[in-house]
N, CA, C and O atoms as CSV, one atom per row, in Angstrom:
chain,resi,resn,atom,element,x,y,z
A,1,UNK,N,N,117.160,135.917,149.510
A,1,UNK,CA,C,117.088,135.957,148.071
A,1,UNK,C,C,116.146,137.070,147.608
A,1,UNK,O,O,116.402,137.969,146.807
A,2,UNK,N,N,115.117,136.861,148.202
A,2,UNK,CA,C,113.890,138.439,147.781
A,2,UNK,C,C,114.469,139.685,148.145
A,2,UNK,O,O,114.222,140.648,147.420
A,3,UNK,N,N,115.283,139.855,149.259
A,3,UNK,CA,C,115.682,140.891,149.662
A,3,UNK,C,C,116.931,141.253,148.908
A,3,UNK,O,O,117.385,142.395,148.841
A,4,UNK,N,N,117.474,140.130,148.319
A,4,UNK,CA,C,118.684,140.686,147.121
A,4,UNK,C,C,117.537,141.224,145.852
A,4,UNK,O,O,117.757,142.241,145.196
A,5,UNK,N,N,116.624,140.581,145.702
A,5,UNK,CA,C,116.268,140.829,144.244
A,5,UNK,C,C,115.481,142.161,144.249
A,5,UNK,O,O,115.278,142.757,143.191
A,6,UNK,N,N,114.884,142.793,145.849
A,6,UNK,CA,C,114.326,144.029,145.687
A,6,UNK,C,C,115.789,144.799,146.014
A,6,UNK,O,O,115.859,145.842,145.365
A,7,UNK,N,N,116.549,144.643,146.552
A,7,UNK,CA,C,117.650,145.904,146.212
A,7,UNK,C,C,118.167,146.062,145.210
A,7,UNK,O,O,118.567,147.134,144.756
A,8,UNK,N,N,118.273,144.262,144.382
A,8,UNK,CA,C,118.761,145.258,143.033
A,8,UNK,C,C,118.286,145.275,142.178
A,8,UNK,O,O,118.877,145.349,141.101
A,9,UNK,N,N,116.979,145.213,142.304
A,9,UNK,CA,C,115.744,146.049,141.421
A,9,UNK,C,C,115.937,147.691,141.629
A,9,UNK,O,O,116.061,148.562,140.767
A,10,UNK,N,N,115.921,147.791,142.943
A,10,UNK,CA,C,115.873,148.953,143.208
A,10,UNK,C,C,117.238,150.209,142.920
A,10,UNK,O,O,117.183,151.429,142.767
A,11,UNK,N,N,118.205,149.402,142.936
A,11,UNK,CA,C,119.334,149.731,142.534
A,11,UNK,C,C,119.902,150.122,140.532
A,11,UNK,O,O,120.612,150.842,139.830
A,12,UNK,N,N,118.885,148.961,140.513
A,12,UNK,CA,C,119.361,148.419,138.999
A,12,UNK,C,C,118.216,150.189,138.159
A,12,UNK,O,O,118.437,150.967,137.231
A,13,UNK,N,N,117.347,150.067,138.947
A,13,UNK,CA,C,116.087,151.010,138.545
A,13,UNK,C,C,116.986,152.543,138.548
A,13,UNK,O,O,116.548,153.389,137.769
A,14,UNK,N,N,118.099,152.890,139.307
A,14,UNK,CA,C,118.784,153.756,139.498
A,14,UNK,C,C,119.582,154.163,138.927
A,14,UNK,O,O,119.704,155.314,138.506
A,15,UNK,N,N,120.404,153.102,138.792
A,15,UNK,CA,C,121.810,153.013,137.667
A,15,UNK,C,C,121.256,152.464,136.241
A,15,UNK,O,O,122.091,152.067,135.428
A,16,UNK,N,N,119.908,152.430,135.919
A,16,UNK,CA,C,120.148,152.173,134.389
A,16,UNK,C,C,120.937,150.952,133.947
A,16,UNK,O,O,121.614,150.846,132.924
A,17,UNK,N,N,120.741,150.104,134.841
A,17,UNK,CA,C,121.154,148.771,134.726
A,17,UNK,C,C,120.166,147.904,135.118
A,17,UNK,O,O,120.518,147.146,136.022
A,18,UNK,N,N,119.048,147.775,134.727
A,18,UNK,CA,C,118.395,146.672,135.083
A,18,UNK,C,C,118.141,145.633,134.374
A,18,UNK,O,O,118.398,144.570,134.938
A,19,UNK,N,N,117.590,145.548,132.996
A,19,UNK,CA,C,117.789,144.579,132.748
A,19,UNK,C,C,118.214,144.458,131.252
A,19,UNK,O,O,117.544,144.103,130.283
A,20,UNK,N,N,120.038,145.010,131.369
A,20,UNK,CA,C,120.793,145.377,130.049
A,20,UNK,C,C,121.917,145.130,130.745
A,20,UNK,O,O,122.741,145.955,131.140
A,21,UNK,N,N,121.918,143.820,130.896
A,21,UNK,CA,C,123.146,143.043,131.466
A,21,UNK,C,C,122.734,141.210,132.029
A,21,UNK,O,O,121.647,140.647,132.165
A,22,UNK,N,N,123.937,140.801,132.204
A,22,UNK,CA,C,124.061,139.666,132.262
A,22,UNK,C,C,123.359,139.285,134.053
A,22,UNK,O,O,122.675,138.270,134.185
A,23,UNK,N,N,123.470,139.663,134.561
A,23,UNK,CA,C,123.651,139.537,136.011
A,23,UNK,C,C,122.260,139.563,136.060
A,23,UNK,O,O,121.800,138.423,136.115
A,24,UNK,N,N,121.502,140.358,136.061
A,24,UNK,CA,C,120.389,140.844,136.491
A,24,UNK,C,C,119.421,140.025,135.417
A,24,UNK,O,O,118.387,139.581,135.918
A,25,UNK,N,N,119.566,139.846,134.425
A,25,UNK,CA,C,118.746,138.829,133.818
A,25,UNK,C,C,118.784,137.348,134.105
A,25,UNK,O,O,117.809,136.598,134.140
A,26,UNK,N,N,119.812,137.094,134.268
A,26,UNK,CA,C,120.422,135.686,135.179
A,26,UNK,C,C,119.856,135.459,136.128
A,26,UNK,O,O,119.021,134.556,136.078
A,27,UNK,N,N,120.121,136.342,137.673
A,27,UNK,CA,C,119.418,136.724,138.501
A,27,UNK,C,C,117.930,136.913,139.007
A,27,UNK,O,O,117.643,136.914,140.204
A,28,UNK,N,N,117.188,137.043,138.184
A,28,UNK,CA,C,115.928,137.233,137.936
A,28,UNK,C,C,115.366,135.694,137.594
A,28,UNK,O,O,114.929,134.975,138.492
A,29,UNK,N,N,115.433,135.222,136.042
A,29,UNK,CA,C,115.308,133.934,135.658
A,29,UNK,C,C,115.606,132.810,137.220
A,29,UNK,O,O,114.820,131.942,137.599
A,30,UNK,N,N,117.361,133.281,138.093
A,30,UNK,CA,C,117.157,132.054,139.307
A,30,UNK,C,C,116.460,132.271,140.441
A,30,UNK,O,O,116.200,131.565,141.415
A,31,UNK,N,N,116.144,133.662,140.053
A,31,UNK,CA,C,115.229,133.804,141.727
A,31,UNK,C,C,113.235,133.061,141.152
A,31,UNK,O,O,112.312,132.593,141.819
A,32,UNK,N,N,113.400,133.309,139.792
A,32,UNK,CA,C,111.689,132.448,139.525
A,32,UNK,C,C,111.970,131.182,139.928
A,32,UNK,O,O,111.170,130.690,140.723
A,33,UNK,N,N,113.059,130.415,139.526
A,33,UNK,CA,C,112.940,128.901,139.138
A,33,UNK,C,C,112.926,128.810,140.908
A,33,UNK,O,O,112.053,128.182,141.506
A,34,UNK,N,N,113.945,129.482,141.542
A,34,UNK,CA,C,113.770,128.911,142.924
A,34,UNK,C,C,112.598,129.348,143.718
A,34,UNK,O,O,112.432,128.908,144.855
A,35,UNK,N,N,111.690,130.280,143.120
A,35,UNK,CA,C,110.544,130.554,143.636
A,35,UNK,C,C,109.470,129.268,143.821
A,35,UNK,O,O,108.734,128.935,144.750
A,36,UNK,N,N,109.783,128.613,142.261
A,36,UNK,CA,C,108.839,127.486,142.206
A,36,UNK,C,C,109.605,126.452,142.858
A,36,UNK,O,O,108.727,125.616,143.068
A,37,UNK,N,N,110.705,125.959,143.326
A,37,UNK,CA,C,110.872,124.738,144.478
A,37,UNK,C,C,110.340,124.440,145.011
A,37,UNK,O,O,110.052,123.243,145.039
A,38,UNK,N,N,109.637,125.675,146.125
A,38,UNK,CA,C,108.903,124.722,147.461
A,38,UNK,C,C,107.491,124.410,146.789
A,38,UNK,O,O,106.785,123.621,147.416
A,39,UNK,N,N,106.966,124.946,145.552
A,39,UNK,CA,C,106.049,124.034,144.722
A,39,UNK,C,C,106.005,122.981,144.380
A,39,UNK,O,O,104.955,122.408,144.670
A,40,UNK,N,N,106.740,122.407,143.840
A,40,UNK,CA,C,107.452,121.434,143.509
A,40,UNK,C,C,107.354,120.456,144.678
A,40,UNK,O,O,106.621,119.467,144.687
A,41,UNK,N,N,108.291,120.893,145.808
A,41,UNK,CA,C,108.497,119.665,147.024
A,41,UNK,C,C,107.554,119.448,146.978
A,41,UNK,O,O,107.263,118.385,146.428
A,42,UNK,N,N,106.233,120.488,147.636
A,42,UNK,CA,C,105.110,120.619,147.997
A,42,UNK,C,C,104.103,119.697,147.210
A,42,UNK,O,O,103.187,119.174,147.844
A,43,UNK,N,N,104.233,119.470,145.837
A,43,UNK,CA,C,103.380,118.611,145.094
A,43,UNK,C,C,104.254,117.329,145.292
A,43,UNK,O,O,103.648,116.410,145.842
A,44,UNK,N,N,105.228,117.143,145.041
A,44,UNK,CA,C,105.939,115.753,145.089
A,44,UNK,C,C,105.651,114.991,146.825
A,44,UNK,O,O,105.679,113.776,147.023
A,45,UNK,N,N,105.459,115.757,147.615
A,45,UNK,CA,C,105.397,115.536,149.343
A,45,UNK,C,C,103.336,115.025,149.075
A,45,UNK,O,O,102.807,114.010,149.528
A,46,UNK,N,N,102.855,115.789,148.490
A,46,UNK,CA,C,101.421,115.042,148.405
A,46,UNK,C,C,101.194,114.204,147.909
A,46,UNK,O,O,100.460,113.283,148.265
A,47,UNK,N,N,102.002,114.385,146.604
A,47,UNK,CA,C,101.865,112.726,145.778
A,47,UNK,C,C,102.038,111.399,146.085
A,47,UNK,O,O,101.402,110.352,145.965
A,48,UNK,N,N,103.481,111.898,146.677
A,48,UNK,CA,C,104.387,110.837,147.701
A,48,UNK,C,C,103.226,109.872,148.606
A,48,UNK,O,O,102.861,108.704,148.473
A,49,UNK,N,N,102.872,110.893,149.518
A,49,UNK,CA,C,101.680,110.431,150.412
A,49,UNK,C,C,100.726,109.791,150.265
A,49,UNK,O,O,100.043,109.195,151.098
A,50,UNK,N,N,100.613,109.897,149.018
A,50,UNK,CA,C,98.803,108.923,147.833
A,50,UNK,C,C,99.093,107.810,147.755
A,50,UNK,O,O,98.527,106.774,148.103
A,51,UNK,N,N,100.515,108.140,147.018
A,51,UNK,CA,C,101.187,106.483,146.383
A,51,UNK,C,C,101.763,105.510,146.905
A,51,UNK,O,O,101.619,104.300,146.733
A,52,UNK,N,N,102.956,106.557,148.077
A,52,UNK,CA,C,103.702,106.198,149.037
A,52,UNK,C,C,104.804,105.437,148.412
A,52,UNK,O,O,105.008,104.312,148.870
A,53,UNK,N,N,105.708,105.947,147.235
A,53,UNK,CA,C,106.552,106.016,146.582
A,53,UNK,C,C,106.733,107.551,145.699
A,53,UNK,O,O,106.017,108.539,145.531
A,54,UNK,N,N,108.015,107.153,145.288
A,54,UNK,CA,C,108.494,108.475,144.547
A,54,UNK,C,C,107.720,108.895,144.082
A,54,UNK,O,O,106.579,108.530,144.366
A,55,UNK,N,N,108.032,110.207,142.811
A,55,UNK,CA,C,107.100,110.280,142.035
A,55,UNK,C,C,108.431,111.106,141.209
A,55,UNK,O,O,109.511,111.381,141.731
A,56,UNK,N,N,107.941,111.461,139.524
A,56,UNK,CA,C,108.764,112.067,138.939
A,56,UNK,C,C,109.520,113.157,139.081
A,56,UNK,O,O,110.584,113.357,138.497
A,57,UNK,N,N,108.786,114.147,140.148
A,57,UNK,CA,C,108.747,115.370,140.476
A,57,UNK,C,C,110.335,115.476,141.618
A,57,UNK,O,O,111.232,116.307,141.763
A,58,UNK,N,N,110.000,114.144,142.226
A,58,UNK,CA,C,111.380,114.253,143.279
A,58,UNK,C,C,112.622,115.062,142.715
A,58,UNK,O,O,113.114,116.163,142.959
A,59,UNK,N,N,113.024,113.579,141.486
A,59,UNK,CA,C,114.669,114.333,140.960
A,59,UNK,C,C,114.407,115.178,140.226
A,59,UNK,O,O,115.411,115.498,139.589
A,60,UNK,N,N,113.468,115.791,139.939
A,60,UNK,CA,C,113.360,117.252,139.380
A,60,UNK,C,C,113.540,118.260,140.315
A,60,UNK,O,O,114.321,119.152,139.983
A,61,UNK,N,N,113.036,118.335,141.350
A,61,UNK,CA,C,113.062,118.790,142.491
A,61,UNK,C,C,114.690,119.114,142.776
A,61,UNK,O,O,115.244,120.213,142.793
A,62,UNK,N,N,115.245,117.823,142.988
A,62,UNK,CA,C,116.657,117.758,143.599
A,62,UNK,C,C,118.011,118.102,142.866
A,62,UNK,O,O,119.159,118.234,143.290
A,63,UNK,N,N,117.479,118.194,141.673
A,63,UNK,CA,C,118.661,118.446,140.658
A,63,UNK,C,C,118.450,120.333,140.442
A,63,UNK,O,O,119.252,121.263,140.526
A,64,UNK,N,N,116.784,120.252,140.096
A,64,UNK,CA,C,116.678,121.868,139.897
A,64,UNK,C,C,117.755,122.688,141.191
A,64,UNK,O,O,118.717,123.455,141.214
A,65,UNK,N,N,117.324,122.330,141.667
A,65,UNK,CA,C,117.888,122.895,143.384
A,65,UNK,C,C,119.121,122.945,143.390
A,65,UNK,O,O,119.580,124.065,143.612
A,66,UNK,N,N,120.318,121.592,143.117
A,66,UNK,CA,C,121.355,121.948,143.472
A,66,UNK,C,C,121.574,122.401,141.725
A,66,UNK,O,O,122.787,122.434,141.932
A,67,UNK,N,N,121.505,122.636,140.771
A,67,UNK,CA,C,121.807,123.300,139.701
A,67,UNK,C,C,121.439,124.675,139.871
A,67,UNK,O,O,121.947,125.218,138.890
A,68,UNK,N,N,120.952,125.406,140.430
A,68,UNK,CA,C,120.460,126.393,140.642
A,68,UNK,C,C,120.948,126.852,141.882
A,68,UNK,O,O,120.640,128.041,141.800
A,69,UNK,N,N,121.497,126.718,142.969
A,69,UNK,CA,C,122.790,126.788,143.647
A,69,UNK,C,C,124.321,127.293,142.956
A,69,UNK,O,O,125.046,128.240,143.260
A,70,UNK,N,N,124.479,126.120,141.794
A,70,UNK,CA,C,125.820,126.256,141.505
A,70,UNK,C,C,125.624,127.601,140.450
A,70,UNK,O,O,126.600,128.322,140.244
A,71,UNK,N,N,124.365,127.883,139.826
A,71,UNK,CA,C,124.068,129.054,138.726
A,71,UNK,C,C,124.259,130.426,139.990
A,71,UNK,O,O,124.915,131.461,139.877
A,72,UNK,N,N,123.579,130.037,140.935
A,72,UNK,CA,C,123.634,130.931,141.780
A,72,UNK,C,C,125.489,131.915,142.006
A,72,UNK,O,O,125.967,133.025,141.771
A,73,UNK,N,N,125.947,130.491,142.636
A,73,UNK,CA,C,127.204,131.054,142.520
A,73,UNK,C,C,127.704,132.050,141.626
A,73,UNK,O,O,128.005,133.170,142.039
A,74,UNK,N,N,127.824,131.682,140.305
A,74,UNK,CA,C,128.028,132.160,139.060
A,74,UNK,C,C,127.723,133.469,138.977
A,74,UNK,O,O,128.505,134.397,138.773
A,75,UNK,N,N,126.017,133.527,139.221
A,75,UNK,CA,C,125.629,135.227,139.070
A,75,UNK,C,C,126.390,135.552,140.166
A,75,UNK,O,O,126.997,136.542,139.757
A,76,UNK,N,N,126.823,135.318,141.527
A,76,UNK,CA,C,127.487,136.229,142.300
A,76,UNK,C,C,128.638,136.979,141.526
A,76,UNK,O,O,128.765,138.204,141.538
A,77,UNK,N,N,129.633,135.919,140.711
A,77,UNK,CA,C,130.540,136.351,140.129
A,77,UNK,C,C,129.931,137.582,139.356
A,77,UNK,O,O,130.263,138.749,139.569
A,78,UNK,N,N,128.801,137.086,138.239
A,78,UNK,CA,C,128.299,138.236,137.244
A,78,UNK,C,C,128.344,139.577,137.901
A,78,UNK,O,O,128.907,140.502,137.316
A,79,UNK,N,N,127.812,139.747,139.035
A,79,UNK,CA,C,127.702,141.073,140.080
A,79,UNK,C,C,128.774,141.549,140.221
A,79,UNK,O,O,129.013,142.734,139.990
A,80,UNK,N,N,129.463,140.862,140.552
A,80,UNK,CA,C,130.973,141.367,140.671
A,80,UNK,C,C,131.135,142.158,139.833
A,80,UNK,O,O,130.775,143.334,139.885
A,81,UNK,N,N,131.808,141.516,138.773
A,81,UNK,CA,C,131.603,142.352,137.565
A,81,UNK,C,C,131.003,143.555,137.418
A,81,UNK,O,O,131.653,144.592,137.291
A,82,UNK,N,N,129.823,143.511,137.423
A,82,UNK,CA,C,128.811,144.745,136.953
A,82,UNK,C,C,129.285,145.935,137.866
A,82,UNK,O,O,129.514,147.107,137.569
A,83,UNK,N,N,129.364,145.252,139.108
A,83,UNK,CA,C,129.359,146.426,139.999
A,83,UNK,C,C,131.516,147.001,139.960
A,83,UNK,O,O,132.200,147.976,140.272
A,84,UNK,N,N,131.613,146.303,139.661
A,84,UNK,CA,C,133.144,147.387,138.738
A,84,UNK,C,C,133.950,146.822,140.351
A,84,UNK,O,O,134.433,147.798,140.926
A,85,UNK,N,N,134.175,145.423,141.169
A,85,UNK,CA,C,134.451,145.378,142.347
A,85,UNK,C,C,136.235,145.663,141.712
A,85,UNK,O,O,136.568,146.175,140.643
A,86,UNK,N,N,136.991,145.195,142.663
A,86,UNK,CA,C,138.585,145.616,142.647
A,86,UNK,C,C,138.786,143.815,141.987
A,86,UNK,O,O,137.996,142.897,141.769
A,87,UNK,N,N,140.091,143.974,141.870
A,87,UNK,CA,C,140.644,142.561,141.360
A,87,UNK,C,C,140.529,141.856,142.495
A,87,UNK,O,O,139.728,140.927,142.599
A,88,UNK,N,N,141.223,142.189,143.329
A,88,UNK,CA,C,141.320,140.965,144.582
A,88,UNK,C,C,140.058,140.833,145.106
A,88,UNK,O,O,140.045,140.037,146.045
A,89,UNK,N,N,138.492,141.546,144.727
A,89,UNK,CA,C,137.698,140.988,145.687
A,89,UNK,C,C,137.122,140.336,144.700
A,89,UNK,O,O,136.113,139.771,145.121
A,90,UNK,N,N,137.278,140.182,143.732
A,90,UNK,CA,C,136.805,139.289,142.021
A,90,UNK,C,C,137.600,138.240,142.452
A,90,UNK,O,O,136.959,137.217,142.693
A,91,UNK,N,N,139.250,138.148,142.691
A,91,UNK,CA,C,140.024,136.680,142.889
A,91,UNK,C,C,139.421,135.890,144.566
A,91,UNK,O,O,139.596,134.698,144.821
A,92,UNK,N,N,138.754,136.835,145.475
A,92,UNK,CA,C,138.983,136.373,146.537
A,92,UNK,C,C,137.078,136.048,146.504
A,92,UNK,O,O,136.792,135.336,147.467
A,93,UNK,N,N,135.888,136.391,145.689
A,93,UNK,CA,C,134.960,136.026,145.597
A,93,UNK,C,C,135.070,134.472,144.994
A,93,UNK,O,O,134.446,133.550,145.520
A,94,UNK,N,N,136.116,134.247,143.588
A,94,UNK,CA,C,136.203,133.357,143.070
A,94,UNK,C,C,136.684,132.007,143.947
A,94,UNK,O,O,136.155,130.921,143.710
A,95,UNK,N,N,137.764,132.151,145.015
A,95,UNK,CA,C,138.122,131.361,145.939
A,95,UNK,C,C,137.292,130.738,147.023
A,95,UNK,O,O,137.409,129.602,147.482
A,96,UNK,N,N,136.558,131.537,147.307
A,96,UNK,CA,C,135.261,131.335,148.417
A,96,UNK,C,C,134.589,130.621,147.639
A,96,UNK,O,O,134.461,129.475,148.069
A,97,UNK,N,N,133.878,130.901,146.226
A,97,UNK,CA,C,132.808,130.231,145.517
A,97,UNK,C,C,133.029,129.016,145.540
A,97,UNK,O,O,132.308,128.153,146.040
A,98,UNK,N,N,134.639,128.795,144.680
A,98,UNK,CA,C,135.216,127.925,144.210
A,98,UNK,C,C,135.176,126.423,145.228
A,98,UNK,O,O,134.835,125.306,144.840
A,99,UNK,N,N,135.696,126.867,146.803
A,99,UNK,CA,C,135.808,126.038,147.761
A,99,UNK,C,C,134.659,125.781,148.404
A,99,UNK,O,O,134.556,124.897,149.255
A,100,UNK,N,N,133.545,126.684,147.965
A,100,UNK,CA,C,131.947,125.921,148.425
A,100,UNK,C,C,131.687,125.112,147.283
A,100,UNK,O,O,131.473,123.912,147.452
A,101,UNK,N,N,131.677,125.663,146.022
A,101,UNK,CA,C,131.504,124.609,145.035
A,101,UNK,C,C,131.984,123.457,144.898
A,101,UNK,O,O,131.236,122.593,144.442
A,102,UNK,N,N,133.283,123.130,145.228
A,102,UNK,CA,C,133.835,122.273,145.070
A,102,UNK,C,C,133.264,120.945,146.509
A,102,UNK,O,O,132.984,119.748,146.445
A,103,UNK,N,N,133.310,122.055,147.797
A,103,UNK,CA,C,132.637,121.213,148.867
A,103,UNK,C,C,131.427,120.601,148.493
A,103,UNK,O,O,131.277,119.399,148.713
A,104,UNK,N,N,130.360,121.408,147.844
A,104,UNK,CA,C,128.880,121.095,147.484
A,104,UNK,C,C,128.626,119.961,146.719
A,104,UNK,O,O,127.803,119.081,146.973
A,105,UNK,N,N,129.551,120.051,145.551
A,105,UNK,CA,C,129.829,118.993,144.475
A,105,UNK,C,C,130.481,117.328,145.079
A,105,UNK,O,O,130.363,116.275,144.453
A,106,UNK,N,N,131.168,117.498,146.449
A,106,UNK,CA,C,131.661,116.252,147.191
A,106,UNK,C,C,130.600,115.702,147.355
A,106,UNK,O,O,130.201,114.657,146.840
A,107,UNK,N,N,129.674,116.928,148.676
A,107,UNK,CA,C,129.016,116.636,149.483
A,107,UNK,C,C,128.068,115.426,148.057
A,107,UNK,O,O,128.094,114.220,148.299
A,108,UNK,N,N,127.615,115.722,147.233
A,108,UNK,CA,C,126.401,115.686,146.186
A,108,UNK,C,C,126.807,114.058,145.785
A,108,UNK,O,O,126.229,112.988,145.973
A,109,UNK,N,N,127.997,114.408,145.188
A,109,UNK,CA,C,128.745,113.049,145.113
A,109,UNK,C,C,128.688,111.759,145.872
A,109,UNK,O,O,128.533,110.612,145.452
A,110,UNK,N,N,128.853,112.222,147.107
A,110,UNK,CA,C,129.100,111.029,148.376
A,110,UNK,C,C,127.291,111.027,148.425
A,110,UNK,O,O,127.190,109.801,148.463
A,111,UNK,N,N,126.347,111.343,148.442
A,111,UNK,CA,C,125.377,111.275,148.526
A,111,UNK,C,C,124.704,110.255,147.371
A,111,UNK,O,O,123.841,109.385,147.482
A,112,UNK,N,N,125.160,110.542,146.683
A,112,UNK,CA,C,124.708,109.454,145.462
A,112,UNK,C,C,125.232,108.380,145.332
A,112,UNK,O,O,124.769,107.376,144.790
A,113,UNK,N,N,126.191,108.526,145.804
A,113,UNK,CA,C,126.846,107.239,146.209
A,113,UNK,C,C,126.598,105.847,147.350
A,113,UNK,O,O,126.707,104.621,147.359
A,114,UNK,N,N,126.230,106.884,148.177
A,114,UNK,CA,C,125.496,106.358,149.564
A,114,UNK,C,C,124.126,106.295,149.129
A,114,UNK,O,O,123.701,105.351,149.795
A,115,UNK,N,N,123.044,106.767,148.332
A,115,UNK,CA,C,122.080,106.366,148.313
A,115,UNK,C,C,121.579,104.996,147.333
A,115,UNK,O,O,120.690,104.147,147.410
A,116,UNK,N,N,122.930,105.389,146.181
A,116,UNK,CA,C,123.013,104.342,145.149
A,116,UNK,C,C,123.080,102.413,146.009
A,116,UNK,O,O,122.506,101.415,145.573
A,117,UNK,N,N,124.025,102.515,147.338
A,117,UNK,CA,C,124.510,101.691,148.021
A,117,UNK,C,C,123.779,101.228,148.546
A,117,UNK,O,O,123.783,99.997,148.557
A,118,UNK,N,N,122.667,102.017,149.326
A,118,UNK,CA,C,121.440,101.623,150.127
A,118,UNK,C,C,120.172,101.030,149.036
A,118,UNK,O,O,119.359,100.110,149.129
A,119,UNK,N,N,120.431,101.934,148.109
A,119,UNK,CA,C,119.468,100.802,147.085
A,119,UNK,C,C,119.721,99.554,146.410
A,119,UNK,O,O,118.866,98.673,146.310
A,120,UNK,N,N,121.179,99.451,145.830
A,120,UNK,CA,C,121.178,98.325,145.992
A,120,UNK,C,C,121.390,97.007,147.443
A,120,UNK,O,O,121.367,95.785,147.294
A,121,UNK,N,N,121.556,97.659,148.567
A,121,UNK,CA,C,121.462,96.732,149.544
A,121,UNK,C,C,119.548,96.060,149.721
A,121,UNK,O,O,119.018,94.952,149.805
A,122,UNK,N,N,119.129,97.352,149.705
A,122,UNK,CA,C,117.869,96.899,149.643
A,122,UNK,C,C,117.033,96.015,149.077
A,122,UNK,O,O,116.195,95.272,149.587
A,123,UNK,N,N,117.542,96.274,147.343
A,123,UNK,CA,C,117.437,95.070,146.616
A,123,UNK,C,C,117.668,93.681,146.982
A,123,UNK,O,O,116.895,92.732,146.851
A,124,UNK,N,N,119.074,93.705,147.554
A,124,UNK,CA,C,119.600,92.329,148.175
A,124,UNK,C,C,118.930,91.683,148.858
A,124,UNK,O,O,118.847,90.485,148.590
A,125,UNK,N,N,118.022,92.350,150.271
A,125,UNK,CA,C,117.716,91.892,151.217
A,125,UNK,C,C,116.030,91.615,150.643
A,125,UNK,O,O,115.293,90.882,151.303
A,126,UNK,N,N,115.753,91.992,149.921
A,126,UNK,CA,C,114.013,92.037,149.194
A,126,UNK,C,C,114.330,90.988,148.401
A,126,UNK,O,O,113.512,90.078,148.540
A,127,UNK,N,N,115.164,90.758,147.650
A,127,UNK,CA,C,115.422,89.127,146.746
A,127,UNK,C,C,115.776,88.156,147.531
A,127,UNK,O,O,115.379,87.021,147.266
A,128,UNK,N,N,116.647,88.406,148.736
A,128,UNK,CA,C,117.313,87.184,149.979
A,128,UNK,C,C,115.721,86.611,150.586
A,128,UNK,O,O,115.352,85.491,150.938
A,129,UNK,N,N,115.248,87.495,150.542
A,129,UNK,CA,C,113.781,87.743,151.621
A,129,UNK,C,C,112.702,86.569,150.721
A,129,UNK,O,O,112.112,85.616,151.231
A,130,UNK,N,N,112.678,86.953,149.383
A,130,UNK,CA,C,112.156,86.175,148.748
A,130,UNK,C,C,111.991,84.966,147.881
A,130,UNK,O,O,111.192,84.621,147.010
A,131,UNK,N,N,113.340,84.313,148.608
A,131,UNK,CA,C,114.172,83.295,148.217
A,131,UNK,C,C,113.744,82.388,149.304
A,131,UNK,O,O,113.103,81.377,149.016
A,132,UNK,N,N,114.051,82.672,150.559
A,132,UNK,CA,C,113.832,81.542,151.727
A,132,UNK,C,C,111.795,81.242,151.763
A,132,UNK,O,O,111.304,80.434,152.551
């Protein structure tokens, strides 16, 4: 990610495109937010440890992340663009994106699903538990 954002700094610094376009302002804004993630874990992983439960920071954490993934995607498209690619590597970028996105969005899905499941099992067995 740093090594995209110094080439096309460095690029953008060349062509008079740096930051008088969509891509590169986009681009910029997701490379900060994902700068601050491992901040983020990093405070939520200490907190965690104090309390030894969640803390607010988690699903902030987990949503920033995969929302910022799927933005990610997106600016790839924006690049495209800018950089003037051919049609078919614009239709055949969009297909690749499309079929990780769509995988990512399962994967995300079945995950919430499965974690939703385990919490309420947990519940079950913490009320069964406190019944006998």
């Amino acid at each position: 990610m740093l090594g995209g954002l110094a080439t096309g700094l460095r690029l953008g610094k060349i062509l008079d495109r740096l930051h008088n376009n969509a891509h590169t302002i986009f681009g910029t804004v997701i490379v900060v937010l994902m700068l601050l993630q491992p901040f983020l874990g990093a405070i939520h992983h200490w907190m965690y440890i104090r309390r030894k439960t969640r803390t607010a920071l988690a699903p902030v954490h987990v949503w920033l992340g995969r929302i910022l993934i799927i933005l990610g995607m997106v600016n790839g498209g924006l690049g495209l663009r800018l950089a003037d690619n051919t049609h078919g590597g614009k239709i055949a970028y969009g297909v690749v994106a499309g079929v990780c996105g769509a995988m990512y969005l399962v994967w995300v899905i079945y995950r919430l699903k499965r974690t939703g499941k385990e919490s309420k099992e947990v519940g079950n067995v913490e009320l069964q538990g406190t019944v006998d």
